[in-house]
C-alpha positions as a printed NumPy array, in Angstrom:
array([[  1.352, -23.225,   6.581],
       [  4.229, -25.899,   6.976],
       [  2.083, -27.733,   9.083],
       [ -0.479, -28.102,   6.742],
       [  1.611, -29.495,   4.262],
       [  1.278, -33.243,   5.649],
       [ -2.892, -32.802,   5.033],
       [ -2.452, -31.388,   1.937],
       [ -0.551, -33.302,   0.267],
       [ -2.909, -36.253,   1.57 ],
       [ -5.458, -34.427,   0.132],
       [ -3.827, -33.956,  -3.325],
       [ -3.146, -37.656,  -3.716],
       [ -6.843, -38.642,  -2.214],
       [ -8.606, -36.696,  -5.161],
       [ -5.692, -37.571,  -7.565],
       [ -6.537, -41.134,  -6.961],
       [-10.055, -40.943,  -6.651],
       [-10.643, -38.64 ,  -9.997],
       [ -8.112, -41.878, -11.582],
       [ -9.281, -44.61 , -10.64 ],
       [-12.865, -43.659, -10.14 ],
       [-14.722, -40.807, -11.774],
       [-12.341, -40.957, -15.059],
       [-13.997, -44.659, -15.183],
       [-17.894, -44.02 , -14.602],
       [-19.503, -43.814, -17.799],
       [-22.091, -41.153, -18.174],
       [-22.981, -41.479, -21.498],
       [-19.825, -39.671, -22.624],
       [-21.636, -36.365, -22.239],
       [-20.775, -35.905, -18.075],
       [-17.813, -35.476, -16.689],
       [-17.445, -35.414, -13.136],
       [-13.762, -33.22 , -12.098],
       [-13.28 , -33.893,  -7.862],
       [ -9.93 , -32.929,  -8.037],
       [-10.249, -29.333,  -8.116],
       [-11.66 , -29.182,  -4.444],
       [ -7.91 , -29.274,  -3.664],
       [ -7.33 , -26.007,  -5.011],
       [-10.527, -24.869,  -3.862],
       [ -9.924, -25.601,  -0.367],
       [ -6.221, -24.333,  -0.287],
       [ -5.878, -21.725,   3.041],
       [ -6.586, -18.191,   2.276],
       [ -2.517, -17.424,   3.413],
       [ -1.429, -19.48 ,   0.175],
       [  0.728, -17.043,  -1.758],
       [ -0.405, -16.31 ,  -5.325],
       [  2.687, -17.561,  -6.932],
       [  2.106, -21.066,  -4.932],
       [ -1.597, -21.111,  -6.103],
       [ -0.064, -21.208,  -9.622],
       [  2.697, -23.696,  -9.075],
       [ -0.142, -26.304,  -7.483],
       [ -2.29 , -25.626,  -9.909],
       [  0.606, -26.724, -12.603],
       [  0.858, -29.829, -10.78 ],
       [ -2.257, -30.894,  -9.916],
       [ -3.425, -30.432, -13.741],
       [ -0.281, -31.794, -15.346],
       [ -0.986, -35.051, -12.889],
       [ -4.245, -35.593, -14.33 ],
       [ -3.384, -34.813, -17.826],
       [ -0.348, -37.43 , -17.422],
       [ -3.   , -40.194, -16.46 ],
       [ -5.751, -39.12 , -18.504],
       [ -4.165, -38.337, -21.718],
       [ -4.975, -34.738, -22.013],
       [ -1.996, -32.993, -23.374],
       [ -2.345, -29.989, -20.837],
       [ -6.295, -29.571, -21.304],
       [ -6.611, -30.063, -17.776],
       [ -3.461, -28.168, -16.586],
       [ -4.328, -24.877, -18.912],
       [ -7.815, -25.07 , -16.895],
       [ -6.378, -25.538, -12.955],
       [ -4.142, -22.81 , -13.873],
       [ -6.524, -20.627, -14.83 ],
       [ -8.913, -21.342, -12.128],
       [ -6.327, -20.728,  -9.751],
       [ -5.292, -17.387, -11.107],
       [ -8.866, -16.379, -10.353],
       [ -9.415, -17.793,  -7.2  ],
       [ -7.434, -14.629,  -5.539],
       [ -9.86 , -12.618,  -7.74 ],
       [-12.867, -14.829,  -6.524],
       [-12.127, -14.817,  -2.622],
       [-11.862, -10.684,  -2.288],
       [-15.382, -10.919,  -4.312],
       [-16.774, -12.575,  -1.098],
       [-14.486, -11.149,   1.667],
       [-15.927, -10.293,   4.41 ],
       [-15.942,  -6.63 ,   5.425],
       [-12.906,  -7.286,   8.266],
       [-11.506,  -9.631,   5.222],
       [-10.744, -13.024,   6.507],
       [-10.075, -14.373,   9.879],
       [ -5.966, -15.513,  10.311],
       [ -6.275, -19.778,   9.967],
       [ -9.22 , -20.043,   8.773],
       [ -9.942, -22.244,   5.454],
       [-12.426, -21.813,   1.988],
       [-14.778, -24.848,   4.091],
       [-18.247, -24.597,   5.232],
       [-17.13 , -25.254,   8.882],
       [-15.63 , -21.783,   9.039],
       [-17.907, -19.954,   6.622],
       [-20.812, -21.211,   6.338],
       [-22.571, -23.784,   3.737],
       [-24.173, -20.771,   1.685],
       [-20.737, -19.144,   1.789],
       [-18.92 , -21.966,   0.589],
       [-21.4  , -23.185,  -1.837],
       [-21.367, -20.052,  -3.72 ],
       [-17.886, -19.506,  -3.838],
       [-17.304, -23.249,  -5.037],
       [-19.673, -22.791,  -7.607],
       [-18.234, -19.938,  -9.291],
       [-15.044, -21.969,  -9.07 ],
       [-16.196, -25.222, -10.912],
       [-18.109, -23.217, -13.107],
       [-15.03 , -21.079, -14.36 ],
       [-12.507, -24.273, -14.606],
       [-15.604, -26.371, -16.338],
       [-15.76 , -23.728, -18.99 ],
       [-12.607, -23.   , -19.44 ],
       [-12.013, -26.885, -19.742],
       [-14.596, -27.623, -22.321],
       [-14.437, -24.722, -24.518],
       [-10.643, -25.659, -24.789],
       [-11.401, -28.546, -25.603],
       [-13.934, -28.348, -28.059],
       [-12.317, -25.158, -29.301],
       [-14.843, -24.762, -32.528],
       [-17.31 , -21.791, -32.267],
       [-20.002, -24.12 , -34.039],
       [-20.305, -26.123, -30.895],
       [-21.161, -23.351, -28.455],
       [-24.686, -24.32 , -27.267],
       [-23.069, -28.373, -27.066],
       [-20.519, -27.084, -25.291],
       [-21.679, -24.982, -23.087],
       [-24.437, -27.508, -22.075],
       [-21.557, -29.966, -21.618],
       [-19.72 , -27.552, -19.564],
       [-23.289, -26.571, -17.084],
       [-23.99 , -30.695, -16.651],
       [-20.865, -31.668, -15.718],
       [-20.729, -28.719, -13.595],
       [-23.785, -29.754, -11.935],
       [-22.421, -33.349, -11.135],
       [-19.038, -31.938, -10.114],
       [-20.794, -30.128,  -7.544],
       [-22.851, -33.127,  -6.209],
       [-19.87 , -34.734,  -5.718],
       [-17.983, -32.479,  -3.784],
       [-20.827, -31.613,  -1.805],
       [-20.664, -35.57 ,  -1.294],
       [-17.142, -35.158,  -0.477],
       [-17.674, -32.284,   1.573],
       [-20.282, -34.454,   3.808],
       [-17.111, -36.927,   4.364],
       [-14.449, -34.188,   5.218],
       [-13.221, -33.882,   8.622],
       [-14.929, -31.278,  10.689],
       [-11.951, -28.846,  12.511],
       [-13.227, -27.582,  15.544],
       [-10.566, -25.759,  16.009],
       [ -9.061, -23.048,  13.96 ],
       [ -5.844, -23.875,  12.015]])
């Protein structure tokens, strides 16, 4: 895992930067909200420790909140997204479990695989997010059409960001 640390710390500043200075500034009639930057906890190896998951998920929340202004909307929601990605994963293992190296990416489990699994991901860190967020019960259908739609363009654009990932042919 100490090898990986150089890519994924690359990685963590990449979507730190471009959630930043990019998504935070497209204006989608105030309703959509793109989130990249949780395909860095999405994509974390399978051998990351729990505890780890928790501690990066701090930090990569608290670093958005710090730009965006949040006051720990965004960290609440990593953190909680990465307490259930454990929970998540062993919902999709494969019968043998996972193969030693290999990575949450669709070049070592397939696009259906990942698509799923990245789904059910966004979906529980969108929800979490919004409903925080709003936090009044008389905005449930709002919010949870909020939370679906911005889910929806999340996912375009890490499929988008997906297309532009390097492609391992080799297993880490």
């Amino acid at each position: 895992m100490i090898n990986l640390l150089p890519r994924y710390l690359f990685n963590f500043v990449v979507f730190i930067l471009l959630q930043v200075l990019l998504l935070n500034n497209l204006q989608f009639s105030g309703y959509v909200n793109p989130y990249l930057y949780v395909l860095f906890i999405i994509t974390l190896p399978f051998s990351t420790p729990k505890w780890l998951l928790l501690v990066l998920g701090f930090i990569t929340g608290l670093t958005i909140d710090i730009f965006m202004n949040t006051l720990g909307l965004h960290t609440s929601a990593t953190v909680f997204m990465a307490f259930l990605r454990p929970f998540i994963l062993s919902s999709f293992s494969p019968r043998d479990g996972y193969e030693l190296g290999t990575r949450p990416v669709p070049s070592d489990y397939g696009f259906g695989w990942f698509f799923k699994y990245m789904v059910i991901m966004v979906v529980t860190h969108h929800l979490f997010y919004f409903f925080v967020e709003a936090f009044d019960k008389e905005l449930f259908l709002s919010t949870l059409s909020k939370s679906l739609i911005s889910t929806v363009v999340s996912v375009l654009f890490i499929l988008i960001a997906m297309l532009f990932a390097k492609k391992d042919s080799k297993k880490l």
